[in-house]
C-alpha positions in Angstrom: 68.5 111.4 59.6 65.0 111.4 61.2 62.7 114.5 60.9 63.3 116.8 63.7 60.6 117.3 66.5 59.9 120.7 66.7 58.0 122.1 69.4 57.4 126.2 70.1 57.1 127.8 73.8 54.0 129.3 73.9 54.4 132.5 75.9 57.0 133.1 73.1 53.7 134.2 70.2 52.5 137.0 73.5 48.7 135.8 72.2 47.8 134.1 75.4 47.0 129.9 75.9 44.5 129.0 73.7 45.6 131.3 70.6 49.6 130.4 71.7 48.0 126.9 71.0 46.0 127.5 67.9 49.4 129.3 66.2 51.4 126.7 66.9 49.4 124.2 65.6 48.8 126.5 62.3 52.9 126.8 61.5 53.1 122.8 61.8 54.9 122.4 65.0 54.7 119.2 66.4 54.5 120.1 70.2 54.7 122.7 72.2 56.5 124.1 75.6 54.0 125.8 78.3 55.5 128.1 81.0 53.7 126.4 83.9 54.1 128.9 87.1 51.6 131.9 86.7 48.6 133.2 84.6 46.7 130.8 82.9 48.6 127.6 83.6 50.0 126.1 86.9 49.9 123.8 89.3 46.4 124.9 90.6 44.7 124.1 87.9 41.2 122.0 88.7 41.4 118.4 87.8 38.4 119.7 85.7 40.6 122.6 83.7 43.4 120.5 83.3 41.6 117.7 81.5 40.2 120.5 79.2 43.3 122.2 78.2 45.1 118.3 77.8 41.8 117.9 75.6 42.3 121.1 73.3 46.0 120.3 73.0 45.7 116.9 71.6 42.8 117.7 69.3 44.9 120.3 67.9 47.7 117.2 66.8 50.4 118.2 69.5 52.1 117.1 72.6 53.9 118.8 75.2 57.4 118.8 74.7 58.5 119.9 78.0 56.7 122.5 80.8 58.8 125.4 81.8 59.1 125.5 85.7 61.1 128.5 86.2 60.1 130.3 89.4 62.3 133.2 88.6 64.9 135.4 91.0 68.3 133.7 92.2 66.8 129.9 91.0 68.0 127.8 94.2 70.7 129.5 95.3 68.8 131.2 98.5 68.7 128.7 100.9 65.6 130.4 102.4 63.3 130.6 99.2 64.1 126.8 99.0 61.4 125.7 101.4 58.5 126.9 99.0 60.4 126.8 95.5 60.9 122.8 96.3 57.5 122.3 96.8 56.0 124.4 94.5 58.3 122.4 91.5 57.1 119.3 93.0 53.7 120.5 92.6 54.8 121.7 88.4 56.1 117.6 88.4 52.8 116.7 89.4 51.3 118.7 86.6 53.7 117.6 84.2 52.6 113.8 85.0 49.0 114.8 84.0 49.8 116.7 80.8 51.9 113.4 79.8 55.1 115.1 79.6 58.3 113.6 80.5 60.3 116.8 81.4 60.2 120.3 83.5 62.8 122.8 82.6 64.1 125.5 84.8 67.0 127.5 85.7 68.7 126.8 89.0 71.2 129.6 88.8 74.8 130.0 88.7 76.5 127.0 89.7 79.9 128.2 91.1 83.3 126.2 90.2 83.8 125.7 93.9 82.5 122.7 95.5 83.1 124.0 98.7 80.8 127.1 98.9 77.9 127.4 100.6 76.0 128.3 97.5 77.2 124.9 95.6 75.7 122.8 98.3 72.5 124.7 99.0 71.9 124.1 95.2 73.1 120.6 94.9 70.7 119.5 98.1 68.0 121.6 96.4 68.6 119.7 93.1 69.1 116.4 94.2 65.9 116.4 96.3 63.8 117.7 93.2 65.4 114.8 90.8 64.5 112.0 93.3 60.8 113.3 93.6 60.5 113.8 89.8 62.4 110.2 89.2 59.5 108.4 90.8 57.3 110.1 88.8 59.0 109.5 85.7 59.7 112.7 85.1 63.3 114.1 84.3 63.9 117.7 85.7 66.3 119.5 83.2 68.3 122.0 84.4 69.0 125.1 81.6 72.2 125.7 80.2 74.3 129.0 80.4 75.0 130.4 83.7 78.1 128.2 83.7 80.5 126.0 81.7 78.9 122.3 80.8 82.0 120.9 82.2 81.2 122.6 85.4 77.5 121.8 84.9 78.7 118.2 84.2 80.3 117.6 87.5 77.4 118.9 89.6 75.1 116.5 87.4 77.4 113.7 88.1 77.6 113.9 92.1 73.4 114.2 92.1 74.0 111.2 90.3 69.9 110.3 89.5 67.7 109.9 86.2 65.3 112.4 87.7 67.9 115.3 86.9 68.6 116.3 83.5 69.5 119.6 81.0 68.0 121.5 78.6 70.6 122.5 76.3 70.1 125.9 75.2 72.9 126.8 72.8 72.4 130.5 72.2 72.8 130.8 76.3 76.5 129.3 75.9 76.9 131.4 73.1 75.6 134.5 74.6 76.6 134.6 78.0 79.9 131.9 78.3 80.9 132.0 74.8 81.2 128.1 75.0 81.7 125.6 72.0 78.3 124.7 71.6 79.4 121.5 70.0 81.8 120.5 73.0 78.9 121.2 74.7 76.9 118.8 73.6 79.2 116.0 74.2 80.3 116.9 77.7 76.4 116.7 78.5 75.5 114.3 75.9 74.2 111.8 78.8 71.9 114.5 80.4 70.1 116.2 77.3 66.6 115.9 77.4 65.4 118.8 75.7 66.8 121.7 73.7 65.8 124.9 73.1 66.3 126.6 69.2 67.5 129.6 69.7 70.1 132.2 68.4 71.8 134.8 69.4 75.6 137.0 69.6 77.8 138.1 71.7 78.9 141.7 72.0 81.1 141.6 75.1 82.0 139.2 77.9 81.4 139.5 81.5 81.1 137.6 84.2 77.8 134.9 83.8 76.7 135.6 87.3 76.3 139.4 86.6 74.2 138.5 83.7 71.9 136.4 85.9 71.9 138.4 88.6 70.8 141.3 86.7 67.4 138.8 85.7 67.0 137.5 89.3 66.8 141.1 91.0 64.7 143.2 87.9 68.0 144.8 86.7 71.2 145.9 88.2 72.1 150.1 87.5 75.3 150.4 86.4 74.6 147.3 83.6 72.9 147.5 80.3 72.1 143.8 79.0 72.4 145.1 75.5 75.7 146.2 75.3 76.8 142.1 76.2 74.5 140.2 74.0 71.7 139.8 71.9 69.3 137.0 70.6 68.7 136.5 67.1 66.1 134.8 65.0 67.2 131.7 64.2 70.2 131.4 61.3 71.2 135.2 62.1 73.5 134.5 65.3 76.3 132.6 66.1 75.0 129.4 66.5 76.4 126.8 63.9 73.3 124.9 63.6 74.9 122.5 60.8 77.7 121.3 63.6 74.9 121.8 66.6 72.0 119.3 64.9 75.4 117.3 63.8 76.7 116.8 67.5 73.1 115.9 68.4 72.2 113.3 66.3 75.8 111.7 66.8 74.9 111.7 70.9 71.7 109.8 69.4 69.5 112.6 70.7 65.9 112.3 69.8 63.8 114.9 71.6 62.6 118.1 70.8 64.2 121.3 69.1 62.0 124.0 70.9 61.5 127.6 69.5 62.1 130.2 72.2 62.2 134.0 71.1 62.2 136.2 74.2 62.6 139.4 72.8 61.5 140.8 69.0 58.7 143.2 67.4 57.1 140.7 65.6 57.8 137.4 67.4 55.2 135.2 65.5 56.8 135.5 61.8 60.4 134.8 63.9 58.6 131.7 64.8 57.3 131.0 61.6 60.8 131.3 59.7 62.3 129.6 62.8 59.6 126.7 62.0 60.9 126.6 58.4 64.6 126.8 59.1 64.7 124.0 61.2 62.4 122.2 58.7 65.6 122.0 56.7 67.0 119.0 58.8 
């Protein structure tokens, strides 16, 4: 079995860019994830800054394992935020192309089971437009795991039907919000995967996965606390098997990056570092 590639998402340290950068580098990742919407990195970067940050990257020995493109709220399942979330992730393509990275992850929300609601279509147009921009750019735009089943995510994938649409397979999502087999998972995507995210995490109770994400789209929801349905982990401490995860993987003949992601913690950076070392065990 080849060394894993391990990559960390930089907003995940809370030091900023440069130091998200530096502390990567320092725990002996091999790349790294950037959340490219806001702040200190997006699309309207100057050819100038761009160029500078690519520069300070691959002095410090990394590459970019994926950028994050998630533009937040109900993904594309509003048909009227469509007209500027489509052109602004065309724009995070773009960007993607000059920081020599092959994929942009998002969320596109909750796929329903239906085909024939209005939501399903609004998101498959959405999707399929983005994957034929970002497949003549060479660029693969991976749609997250866990608002829905892979088999249901599997059959939207298949009607787009274009190597410009792809998934980031984030296990602790299945595990936390659908209480999928992770490992059934993988195979029911295995042609789509091109990029995971390490990650971990339980869950308490089940509830409906569109509740869970509508509660992130609109800044909380009143009569629902998060924490009495789930909770992400540090790595090893949830219920993802990563023996049988890595397993299914390599068996798909996976070869991309295992990227760190810990959204919530007090001390994020030494979850990173034992994260860094856990996976180093593979």
């Amino acid at each position: 079995m080849a060394e894993l590639k391990i990559g960390v998402m930089v907003e995940s340290f809370r030091l900023g860019l440069k130091d998200g950068i530096d502390k990567a580098s320092e725990l002996g990742a091999d790349g790294i994830q950037i959340f490219a919407v806001k702040d200190e990195f997006n699309p309207d970067l100057s050819q100038i800054k761009r160029k500078e940050i690519f520069d300070y990257i691959t002095e410090k020995k990394l590459e970019i394992s994926a950028l994050c493109g998630d533009l937040g709220g109900h993904g594309f399942a509003k048909k009227e935020d469509n007209i500027w979330k489509i052109k602004r992730s065309k724009e995070i393509v773009d960007l993607a192309v000059d920081f020599n990275t092959k994929v942009v992850t998002t969320h596109i929300g909750v796929i329903p089971e239906n085909e024939k609601e209005e939501r399903w279509q609004i998101m498959f147009d959405a999707a399929r437009e983005l994957g034929d921009y970002a497949s003549k750019k060479g660029v693969v735009f991976a749609i997250e795991t866990g608002p829905e089943k892979t088999e249901v995510l599997k059959r939207f994938l298949d009607k787009i039907n274009t190597p410009g649409i792809g998934v980031n397979y984030d296990p602790a999502n299945l595990v936390m919000v659908i209480g999928e087999d992770i490992v059934q998972g993988v195979f029911n995507l295995s042609k789509y995967i091109v990029h995971t995210h390490a990650k971990d995490g339980v869950m308490f109770k089940k509830t409906d996965p569109k509740r869970i994400y509508d509660y992130f789209a609109q800044g909380g929801i009143e009569d629902l606390r998060i924490s009495d349905y789930f909770l992400e982990k540090p790595l090893g401490e949830g219920n993802v098997n990563f023996d049988k995860y890595i397993e299914a993987l390599n068996k798909i003949g996976y070869k991309g990056y295992f990227t760190i992601e810990r959204e919530v913690g007090d001390n994020p950076q030494e979850d990173i570092k034992k994260a860094v070392q856990f996976l180093r065990k593979w």
